[in-house]
N, C-alpha and C positions, 0 to 999 in steps of 0.2 A: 194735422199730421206734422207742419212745420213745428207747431210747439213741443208736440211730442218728443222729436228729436233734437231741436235744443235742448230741452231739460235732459234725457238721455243724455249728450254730450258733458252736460255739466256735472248730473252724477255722476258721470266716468269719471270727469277727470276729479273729482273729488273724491272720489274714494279711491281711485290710484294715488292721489297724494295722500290721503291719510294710510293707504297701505305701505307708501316708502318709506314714511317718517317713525313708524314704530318697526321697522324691519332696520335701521341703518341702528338704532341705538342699541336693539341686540347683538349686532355685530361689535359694539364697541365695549360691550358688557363682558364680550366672551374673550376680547383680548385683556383685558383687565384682569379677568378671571386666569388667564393664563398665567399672566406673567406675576400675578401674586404666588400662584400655586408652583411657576418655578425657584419664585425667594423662598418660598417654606421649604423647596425639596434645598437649597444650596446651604439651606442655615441648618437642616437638621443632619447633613452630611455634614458638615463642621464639627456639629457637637456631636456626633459619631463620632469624627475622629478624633478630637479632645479627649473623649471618654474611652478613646483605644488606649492614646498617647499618657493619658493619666494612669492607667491603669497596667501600663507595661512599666512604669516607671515606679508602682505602688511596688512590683511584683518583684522588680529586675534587683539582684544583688549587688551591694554597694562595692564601689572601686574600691579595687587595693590601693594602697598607697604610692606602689610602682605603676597604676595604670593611670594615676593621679597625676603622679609626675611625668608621664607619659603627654597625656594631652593637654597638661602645660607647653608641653616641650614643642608641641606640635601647634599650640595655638599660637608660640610666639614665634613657632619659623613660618607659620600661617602671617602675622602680623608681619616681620620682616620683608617676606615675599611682598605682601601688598605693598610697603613702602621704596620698594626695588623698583615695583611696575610702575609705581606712582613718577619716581628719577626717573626712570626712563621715558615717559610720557612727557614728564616735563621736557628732559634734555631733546628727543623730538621734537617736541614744541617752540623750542628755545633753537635748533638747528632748523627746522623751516621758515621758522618767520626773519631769522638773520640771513645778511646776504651772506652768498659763498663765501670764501677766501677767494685775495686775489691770486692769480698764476705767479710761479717763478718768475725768478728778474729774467730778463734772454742772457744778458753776461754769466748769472749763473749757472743757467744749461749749459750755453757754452762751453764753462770752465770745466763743470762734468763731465763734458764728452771729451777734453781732453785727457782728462784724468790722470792728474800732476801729482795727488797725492796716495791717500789709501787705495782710491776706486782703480787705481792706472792697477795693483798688486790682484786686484779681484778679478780683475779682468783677462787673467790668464793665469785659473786656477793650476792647471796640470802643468806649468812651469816652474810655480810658483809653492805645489807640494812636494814637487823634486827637491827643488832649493830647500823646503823647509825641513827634509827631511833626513833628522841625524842627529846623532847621539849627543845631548848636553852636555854639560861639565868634561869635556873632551875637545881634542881637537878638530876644528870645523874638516870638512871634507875639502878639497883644492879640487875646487871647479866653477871658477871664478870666470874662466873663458866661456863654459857649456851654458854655465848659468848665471852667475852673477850680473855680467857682463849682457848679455839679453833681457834680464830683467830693467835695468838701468837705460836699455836702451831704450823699454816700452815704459818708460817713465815711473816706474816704483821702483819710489827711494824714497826716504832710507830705507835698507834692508832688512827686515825682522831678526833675521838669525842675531840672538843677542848673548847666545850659551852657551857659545863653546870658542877655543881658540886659535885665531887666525893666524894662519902659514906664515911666515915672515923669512928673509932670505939670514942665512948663516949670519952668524955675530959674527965673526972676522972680515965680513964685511965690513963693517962701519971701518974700521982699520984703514981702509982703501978710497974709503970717499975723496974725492978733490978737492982742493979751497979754491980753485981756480974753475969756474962753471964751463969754461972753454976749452980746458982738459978733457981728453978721452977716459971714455965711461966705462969704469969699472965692469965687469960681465957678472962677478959678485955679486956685485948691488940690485940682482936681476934674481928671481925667483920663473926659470926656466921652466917651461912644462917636462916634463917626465915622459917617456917611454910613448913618444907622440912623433910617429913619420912625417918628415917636411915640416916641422914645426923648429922653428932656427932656436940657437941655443947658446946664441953670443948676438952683440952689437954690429960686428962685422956680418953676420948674414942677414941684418934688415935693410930693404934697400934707403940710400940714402937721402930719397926725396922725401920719405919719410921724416927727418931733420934726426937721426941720430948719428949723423957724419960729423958731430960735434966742432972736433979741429979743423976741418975741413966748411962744410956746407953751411953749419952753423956761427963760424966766426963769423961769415961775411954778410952776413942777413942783418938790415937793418942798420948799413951802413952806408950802400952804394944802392942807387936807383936804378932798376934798367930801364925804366920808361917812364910816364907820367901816370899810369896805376900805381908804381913805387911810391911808400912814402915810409922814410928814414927814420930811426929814433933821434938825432940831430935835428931834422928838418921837425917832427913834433913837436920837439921843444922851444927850437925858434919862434913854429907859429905858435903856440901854446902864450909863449910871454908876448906877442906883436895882437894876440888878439887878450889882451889882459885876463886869462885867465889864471895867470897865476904862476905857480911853479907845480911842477909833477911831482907829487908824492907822494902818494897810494893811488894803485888803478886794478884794474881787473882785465882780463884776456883770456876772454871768452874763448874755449877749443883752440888754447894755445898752443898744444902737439904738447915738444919737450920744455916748454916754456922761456925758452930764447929771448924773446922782449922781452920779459921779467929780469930774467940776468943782464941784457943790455943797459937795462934804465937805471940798474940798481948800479952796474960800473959807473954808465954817464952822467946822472942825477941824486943817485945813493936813494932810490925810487925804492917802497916797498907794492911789488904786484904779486896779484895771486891767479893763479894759472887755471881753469876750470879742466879738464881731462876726462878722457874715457881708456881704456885699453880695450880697443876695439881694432882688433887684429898688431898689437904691439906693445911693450909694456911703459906706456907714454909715463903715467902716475911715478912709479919707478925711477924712470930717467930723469923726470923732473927734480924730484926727491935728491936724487943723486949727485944734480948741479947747484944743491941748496934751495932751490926754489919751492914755496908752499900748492900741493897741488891739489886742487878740491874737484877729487872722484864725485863729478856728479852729472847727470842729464843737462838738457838742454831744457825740457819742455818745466823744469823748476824754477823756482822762483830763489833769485840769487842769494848766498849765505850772508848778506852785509849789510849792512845799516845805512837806513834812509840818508842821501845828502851826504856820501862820504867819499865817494871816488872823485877824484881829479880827473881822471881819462877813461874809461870803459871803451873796448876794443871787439870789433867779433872777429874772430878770424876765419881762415879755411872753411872749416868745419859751421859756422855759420852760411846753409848757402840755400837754393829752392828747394830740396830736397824736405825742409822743414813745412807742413803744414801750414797757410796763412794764417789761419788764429793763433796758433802758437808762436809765429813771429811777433807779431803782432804783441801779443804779451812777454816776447823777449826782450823787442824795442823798449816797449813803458817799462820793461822791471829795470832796464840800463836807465832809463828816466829816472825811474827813481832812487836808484844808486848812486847818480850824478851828483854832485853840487851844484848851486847856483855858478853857469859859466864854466860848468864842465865839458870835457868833450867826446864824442860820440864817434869812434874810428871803426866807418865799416869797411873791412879791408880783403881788396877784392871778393867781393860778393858776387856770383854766378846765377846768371837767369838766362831764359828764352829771350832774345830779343826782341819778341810781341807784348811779353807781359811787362819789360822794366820800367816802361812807363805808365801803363797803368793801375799797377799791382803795386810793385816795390818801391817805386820813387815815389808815388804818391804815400802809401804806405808812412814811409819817413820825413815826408813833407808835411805830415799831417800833425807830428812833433812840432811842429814853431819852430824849428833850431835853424839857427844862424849858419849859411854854408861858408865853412872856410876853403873847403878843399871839393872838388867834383868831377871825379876821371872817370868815363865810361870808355871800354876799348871792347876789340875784337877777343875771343876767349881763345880761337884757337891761334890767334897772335902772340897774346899776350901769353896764355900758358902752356899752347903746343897741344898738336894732336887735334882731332874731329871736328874738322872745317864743314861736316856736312851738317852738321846741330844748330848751327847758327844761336850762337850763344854766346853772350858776353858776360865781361868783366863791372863791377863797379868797385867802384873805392871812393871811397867821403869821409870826411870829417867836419864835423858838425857840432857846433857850440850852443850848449844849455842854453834858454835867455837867464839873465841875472834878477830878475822879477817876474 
């Protein structure tokens, strides 16, 4: 019985395996068989459609010669295109793998945002289409106070209007101009506003701190000290020659009013200065004009009309004061730098701050120039110039020499 089912066991397991081994190669047979009989079906769909594609084109009527030129026309805007997307791939290609660009310098944000030249004019379109707008080859319109005169003050200049012609005061003016700049000022020589309540219409109704008290307020300016912020057109030129700078004879005065040191220096010195002006509530350019003096209508936040290394003395006046933005001081100072000559001099005259900031805003400021102090008056402002003791705000005045290297 034992033998019995040994052998039993061994038949089994031998004719189990001879049943799996001819049972697995049909299966490999039928995959075989498949995948032949899907290349016969994918090759005889081909040449179906060969035999479609041939036989549309046996049949199909031949192109006209316009339909010739047609898919010419088309295969080279075909061709074109492809060589477009190709540039463009490339120049992607060529813009990712390169670094960025570096950012703007900061100085020239900066100078952007002040905007001294075009940018200042764009930046206040609806003042600036008023101004622009009027009839060419004609005469400009006279609104020089409404608008000119605001545009100048927010730093665009020069002015575009280029087409038409500018008001100018009666020719029998000139007839009456002075040869003596210390002479009273012709009213003539004034282009008054018109048909304008409370708007003065002589010399006599501007007040005369102003400086058009000519024979009067303006003889004595620059001759007599009243304190130790005074500093005299004599006493300049004394220091001028005791710190070997030279002799005075071209200078610039910066917001000179009616340009009174100009005329002083040019009696005492035979000095040629040029006045920088606004008519900003009086007609300063005019007056100037008026006592011989050259007077350049222009902003503040500009970069001065004169050639590197030419002035002898550069002066800020009045109109120099905190009211100016510090960056834009800041490049008023360096453009007087660079208008300077070697051992020029730098007259800031009384100049007006908080008494918090003048040391470490302004005097640092101008310390940061190198220049040599000749001169350094700081006083009380409602001492020195009268009125609002509660501000606490002073005076400065300096004069300060180029280095010579």
């Amino acid at each position: 019985m034992r033998k019995t089912g040994v052998t039993s066991a061994s038949t089994g397991t031998a004719a189990g395996g001879g049943t799996g081994r001819p049972g697995g190669g049909g299966s490999l047979n039928l995959s075989v068989r498949l995948n032949v009989l899907l290349l016969l079906s994918v090759v005889a769909t081909n040449l179906v459609s060969l035999y479609h594609l041939s036989l549309r084109a046996a049949t199909a009527p031949p192109l006209l010669p316009q339909q010739h030129q047609l898919q010419q026309d088309e295969l080279a805007l075909i061709r074109q295109l492809d060589a477009i997307r190709a540039g463009v791939s490339q120049l992607s290609h060529l813009r990712s793998s390169s670094p960025p660009p570096p950012p703007p310098p900061p100085e020239l944000l900066l100078y952007s945002r002040l905007a001294p030249v075009a940018s200042a004019c764009s930046a206040h379109p609806d003042l600036l289409h008023r101004y622009m707008s009027y009839t060419p080859f004609s005469p400009c319109p006279d609104d020089a106070l409404s608008l000119a005169e605001p545009l100048l003050l927010r730093g665009c200049h020069p002015l575009p209007r280029r087409r038409c012609f500018s008001p100018t005061a009666p020719a029998s003016a000139s007839k009456l101009l002075p040869t003596d700049p210390f002479s009273p000022l012709p009213d003539s020589a004034v282009r008054w506003p018109k048909d304008e309540a409370g708007k003065c219409k002589s010399f006599s109704c501007l007040p005369p701190s102003l400086g058009f008290d000519v024979p009067r307020t303006e003889a004595a300016r620059f001759l007599r000290a009243r304190d130790a912020l005074d500093l005299t057109a004599p006493q300049l030129l004394r220091l001028a020659s005791l710190s070997r700078a030279g002799p005075i004879r071209l200078g610039l005065d910066v917001g000179g009013g009616t340009g009174t040191l100009a005329a002083r220096l040019k009696r005492l010195a035979n000095a040629t200065v040029v006045t920088t002006t606004m008519d900003l509530g009086a007609p300063y350019s005019e007056a100037a004009a008026a006592r011989g003096v050259v007077p350049l209508h222009a902003p503040l936040q500009q970069r001065f009309p004169v050639g590197d290394g030419t002035m002898d003395v550069v002066r800020a006046g009045h109109a120099v004061n905190r009211w100016i933005p510090v960056a834009a001081l800041e490049f008023l100072w360096y453009d007087a730098d660079r208008a300077l000559r070697p051992g020029g001099l730098l007259w800031v005259d009384h100049f007006w701050c908080r008494r918090s900031d003048m040391e470490g805003v302004y005097a640092a400021m101008l310390r940061r120039l190198g220049y040599k102090t000749i001169k350094w008056a700081v006083g009380d402002k409602s001492v020195a110039g009268g009125g609002n003791r509660g501000k606490d705000e002073v005076y400065l005045t300096a004069l300060l020499q180029k280095p010579f290297n």
